[in-house]
C-alpha positions as CSV (number, residue, x, y, z in Angstrom):
1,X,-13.6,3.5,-21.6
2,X,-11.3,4.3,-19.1
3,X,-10.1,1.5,-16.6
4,X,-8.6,2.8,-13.4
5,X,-6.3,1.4,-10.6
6,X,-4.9,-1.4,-11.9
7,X,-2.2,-3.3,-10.0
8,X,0.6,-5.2,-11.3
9,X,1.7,-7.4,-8.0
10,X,5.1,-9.5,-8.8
11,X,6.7,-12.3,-6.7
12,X,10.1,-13.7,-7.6
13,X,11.6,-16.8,-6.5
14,X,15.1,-14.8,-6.2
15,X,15.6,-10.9,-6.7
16,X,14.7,-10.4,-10.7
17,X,16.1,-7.2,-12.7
18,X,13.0,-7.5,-15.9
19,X,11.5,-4.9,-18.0
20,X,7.8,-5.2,-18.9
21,X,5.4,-3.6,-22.0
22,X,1.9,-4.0,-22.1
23,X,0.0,-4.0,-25.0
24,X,-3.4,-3.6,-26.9
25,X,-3.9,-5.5,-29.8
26,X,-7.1,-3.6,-30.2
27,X,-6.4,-0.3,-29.6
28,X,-5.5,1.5,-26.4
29,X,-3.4,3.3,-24.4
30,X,-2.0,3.4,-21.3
31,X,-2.9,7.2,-19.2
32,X,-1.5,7.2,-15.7
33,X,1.3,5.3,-14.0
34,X,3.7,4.9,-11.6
35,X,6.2,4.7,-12.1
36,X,6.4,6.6,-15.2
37,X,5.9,3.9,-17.6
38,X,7.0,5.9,-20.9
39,X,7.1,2.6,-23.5
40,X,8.0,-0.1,-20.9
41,X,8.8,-0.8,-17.5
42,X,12.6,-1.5,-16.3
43,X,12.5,-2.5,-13.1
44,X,14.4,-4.5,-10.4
45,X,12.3,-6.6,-7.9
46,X,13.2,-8.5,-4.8
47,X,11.6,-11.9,-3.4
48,X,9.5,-9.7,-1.2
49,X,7.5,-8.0,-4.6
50,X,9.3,-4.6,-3.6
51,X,9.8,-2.9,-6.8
52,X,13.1,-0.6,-6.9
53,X,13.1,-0.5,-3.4
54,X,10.6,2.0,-3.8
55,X,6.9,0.0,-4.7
56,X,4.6,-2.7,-3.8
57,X,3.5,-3.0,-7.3
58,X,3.3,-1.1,-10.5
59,X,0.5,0.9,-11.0
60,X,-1.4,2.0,-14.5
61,X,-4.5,4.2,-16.0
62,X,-5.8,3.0,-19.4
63,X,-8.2,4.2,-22.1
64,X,-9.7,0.8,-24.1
65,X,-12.0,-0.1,-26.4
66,X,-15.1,-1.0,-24.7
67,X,-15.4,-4.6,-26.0
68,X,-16.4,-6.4,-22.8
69,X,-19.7,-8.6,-23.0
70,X,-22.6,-7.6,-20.9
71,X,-25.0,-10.7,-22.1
72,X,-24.1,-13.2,-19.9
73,X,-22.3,-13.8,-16.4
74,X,-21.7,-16.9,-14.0
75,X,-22.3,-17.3,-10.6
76,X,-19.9,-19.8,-9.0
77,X,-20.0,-21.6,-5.5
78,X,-17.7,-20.4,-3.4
79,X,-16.4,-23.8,-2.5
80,X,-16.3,-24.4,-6.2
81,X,-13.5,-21.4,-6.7
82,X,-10.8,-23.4,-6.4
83,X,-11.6,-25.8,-9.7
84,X,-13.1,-23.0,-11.4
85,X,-10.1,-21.5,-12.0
């Protein structure tokens, strides 16, 4: 399975210099990304989320395991949204 466009959004309380792996503890790997993600991200980020002066968030491709449940699913109220999660 291939998951596409995801978004890594990050919001300092002061400008942050911070590196940052993902992982896949059941197999995966990451595809696409930007910027080039290589075996982890080093990057510096100001209060505003601008990454390297350059991005609004970091961006990766994936191929995963397909292990997501398709059984079940939950319908919540929208006023409910808040004490959900």
């Amino acid at each position: 399975m291939v998951i596409y466009k995801t978004n890594i959004y990050i919001y300092p309380k002061e400008e942050l210099d911070m590196c940052l792996t993902i992982s896949f503890p059941l197999g995966g790997e990451i595809t696409k990304s930007i910027p080039e993600y290589g075996n982890q991200w080093c990057v510096t980020v100001d209060t505003d989320g601008k990454i390297n002066d350059q991005y609004n968030f970091l961006f990766y491709e994936s191929r995963q395991l397909d292990i997501f449940q398709y059984e079940k699913g939950w319908c919540v109220e929208q006023s409910e949204l808040t004490t959900y999660f």
